[in-house]
C-alpha positions as CSV (number, residue, x, y, z in Angstrom):
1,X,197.2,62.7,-6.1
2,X,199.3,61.3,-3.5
3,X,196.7,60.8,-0.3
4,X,198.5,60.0,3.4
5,X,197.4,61.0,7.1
6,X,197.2,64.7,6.4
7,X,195.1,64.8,3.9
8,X,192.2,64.8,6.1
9,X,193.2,67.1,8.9
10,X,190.0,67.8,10.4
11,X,190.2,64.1,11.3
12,X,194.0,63.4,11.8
13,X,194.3,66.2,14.5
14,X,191.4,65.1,16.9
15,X,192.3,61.2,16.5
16,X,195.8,61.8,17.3
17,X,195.1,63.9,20.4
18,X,193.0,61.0,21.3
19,X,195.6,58.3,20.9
20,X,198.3,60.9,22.4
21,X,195.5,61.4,25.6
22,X,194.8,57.6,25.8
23,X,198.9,56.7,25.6
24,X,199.6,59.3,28.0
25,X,196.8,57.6,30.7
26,X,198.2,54.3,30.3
27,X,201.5,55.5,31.4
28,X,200.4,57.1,34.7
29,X,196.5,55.1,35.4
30,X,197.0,51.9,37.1
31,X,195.7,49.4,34.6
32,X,191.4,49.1,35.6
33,X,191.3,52.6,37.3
34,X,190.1,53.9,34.2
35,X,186.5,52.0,34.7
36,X,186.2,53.0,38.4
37,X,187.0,56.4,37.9
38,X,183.7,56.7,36.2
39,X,182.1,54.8,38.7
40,X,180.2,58.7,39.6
41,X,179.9,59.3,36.6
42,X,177.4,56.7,35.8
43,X,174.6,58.7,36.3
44,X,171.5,60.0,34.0
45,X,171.5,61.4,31.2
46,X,175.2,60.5,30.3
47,X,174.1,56.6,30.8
48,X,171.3,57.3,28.6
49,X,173.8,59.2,26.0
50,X,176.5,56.2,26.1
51,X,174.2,53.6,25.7
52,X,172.9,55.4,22.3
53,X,176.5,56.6,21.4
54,X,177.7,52.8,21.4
55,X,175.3,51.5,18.7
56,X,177.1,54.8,16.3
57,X,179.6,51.2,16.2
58,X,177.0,48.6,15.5
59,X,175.8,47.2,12.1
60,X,173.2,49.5,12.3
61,X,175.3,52.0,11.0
62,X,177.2,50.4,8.5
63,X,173.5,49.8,7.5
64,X,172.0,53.4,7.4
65,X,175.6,55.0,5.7
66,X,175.6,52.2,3.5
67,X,171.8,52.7,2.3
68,X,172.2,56.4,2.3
69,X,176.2,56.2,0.0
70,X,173.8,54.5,-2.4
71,X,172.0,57.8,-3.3
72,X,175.3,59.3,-3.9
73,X,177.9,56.4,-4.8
74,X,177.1,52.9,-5.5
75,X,181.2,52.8,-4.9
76,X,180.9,54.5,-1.5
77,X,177.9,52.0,-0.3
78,X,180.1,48.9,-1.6
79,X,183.0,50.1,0.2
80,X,181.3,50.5,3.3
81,X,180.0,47.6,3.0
82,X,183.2,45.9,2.6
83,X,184.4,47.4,5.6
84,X,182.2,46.1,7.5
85,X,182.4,42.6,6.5
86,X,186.0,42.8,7.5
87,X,185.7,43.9,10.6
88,X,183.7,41.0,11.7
89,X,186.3,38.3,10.9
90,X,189.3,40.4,12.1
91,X,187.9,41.5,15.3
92,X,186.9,38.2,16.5
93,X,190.3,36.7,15.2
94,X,192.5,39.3,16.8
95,X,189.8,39.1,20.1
96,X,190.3,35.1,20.1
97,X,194.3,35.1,19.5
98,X,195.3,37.8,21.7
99,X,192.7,36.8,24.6
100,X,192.7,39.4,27.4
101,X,189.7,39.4,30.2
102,X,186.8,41.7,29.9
103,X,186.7,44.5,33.0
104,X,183.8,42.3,34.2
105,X,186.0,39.2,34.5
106,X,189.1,41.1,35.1
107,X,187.6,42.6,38.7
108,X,186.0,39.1,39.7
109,X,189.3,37.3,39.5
110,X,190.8,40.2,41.1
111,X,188.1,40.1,44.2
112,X,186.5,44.0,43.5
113,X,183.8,43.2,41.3
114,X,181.5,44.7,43.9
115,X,183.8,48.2,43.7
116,X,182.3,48.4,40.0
117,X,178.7,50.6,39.1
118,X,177.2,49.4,36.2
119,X,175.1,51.0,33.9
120,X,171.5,50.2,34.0
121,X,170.2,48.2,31.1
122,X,173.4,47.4,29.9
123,X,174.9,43.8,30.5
124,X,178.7,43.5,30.7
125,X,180.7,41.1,28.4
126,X,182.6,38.8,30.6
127,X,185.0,36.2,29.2
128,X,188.5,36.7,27.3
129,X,187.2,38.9,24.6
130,X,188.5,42.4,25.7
131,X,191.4,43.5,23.1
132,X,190.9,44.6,20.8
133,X,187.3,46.5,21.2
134,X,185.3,45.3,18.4
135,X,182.9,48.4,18.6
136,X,186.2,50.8,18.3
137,X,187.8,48.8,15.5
138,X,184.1,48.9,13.8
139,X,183.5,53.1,14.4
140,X,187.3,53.9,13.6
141,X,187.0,52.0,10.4
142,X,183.4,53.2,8.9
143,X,184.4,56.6,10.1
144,X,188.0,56.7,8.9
145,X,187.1,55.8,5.3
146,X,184.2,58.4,5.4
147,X,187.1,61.0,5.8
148,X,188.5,59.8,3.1
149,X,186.0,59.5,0.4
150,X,184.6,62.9,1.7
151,X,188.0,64.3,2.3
152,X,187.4,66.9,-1.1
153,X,184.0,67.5,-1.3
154,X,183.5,68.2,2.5
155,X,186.9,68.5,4.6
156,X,185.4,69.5,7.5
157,X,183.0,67.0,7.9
158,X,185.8,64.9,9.1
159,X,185.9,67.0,12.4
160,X,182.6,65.5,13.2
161,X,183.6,61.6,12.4
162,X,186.7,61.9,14.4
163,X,184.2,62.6,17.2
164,X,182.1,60.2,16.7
165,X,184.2,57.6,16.4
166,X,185.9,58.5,19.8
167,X,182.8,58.7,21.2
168,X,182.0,55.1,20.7
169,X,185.1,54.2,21.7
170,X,184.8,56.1,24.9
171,X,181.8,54.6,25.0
172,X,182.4,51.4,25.5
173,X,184.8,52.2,28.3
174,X,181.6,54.2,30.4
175,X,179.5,50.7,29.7
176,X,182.3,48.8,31.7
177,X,182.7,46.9,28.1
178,X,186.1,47.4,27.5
179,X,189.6,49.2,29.4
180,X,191.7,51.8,27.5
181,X,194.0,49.7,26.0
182,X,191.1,48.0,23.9
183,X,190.1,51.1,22.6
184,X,193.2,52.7,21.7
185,X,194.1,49.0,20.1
186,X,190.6,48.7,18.7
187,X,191.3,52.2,16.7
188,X,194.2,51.6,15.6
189,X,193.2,48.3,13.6
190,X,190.0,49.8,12.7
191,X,192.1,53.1,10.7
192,X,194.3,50.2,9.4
193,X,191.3,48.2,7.6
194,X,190.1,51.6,6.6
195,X,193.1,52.8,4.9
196,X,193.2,49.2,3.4
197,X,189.7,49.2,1.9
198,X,190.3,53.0,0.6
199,X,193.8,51.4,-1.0
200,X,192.0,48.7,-2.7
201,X,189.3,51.4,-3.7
202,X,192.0,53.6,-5.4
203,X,193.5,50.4,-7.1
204,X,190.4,48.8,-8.7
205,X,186.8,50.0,-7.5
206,X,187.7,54.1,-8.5
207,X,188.3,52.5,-12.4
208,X,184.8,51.5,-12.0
209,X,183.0,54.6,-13.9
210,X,179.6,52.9,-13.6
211,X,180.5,52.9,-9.8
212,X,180.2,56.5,-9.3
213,X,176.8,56.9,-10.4
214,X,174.0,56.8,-7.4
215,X,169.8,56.1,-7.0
216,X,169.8,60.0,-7.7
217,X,171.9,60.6,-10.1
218,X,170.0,57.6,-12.4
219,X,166.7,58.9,-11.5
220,X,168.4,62.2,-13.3
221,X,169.3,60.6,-16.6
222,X,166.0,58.2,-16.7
């Protein structure tokens, strides 16, 4: 069965409003404006709800999905895990080559760091770290390939990654982390190394019969 971009609608639709949104801004916002625009909005509860919604692109979740694939999929939880460890290397190489300041940095060089609210609790990155977003690349790819592998059994769930996923990328704009063009770049290579980790899964892992056993399934049979 042939499997490209549509074969997961309930994600494809959402994440390309998203990039079509995102493009859009970057044509008519003034590079930075995005970050003070929100300067109001950096009020309770939605600091409270962006500070959680950015860890939904932390290792923590690669953790907990991983851990919970394996009561379904040994395949799924390897896969995941794979992703993951390619995120890391690719992020920080892409993040070190292309070398763009942080919003942080960006505003102190440009003299209106003081023009900036900052969430409360949360410390901003400075440096030349800022494209791609690491957290973006990191939700777009665990939540990409779980729209894939669940693309049959639950289509619709995909509805609910696309949002998270964006979530985290928004996310990391709220938290004064990262501009618009990060994100949007950070998505972008994170559905890349997803669709490359679900490609290598059709070529060699989805051979692996033993594979698509789980902890419950085994506990079945023994």
């Amino acid at each position: 069965m042939n499997v490209n971009i549509w074969s997961v609608p309930w994600f494809t639709i959402p994440v390309l409003l998203f990039f079509n949104v995102g493009l859009a801004l970057l044509l008519f916002v003034p590079y930075g404006a995005e970050i003070l625009y929100l300067n109001p909005w950096r009020t309770e509860p939605l600091n409270t709800f962006f500070r959680g919604a950015t860890e939904l692109g932390e290792a923590v979740a690669f953790v907990a999905l991983g851990l919970i694939s394996l009561l379904w999929r040994f395949r799924f939880a390897l896969l995941i895990a794979l992703t993951g460890l390619l995120v890391m290397p690719v992020s920080y190489l892409l993040k070190d080559k292309i070398g763009t300041d942080r919003p942080v940095t960006y505003f102190e060089k440009n003299g209106v760091r003081d023009a900036v609210v900052l969430v409360p609790g949360v410390k901003p990155n400075g440096g030349k770290t800022s494209f791609p977003s690491g957290h973006t690349m990191a939700a777009f790819s665990l939540y990409t390939l779980l729209a894939l592998l669940t693309r049959r059994k639950w289509p619709w769930l995909g509805l609910a990654l696309a949002w998270t996923a964006m979530l985290v990328a928004i996310s990391r704009v709220f938290l004064v982390q990262h501009f618009l063009a990060d994100i949007l770049g950070g998505a972008f290579f994170g559905m890349a190394l997803a669709w490359l980790v679900f490609s290598l899964d059709r070529r060699f892992f989805a051979r692996m019969t033993v594979l698509d056993r789980g902890l419950l399934s085994a506990s079945r049979t023994s």
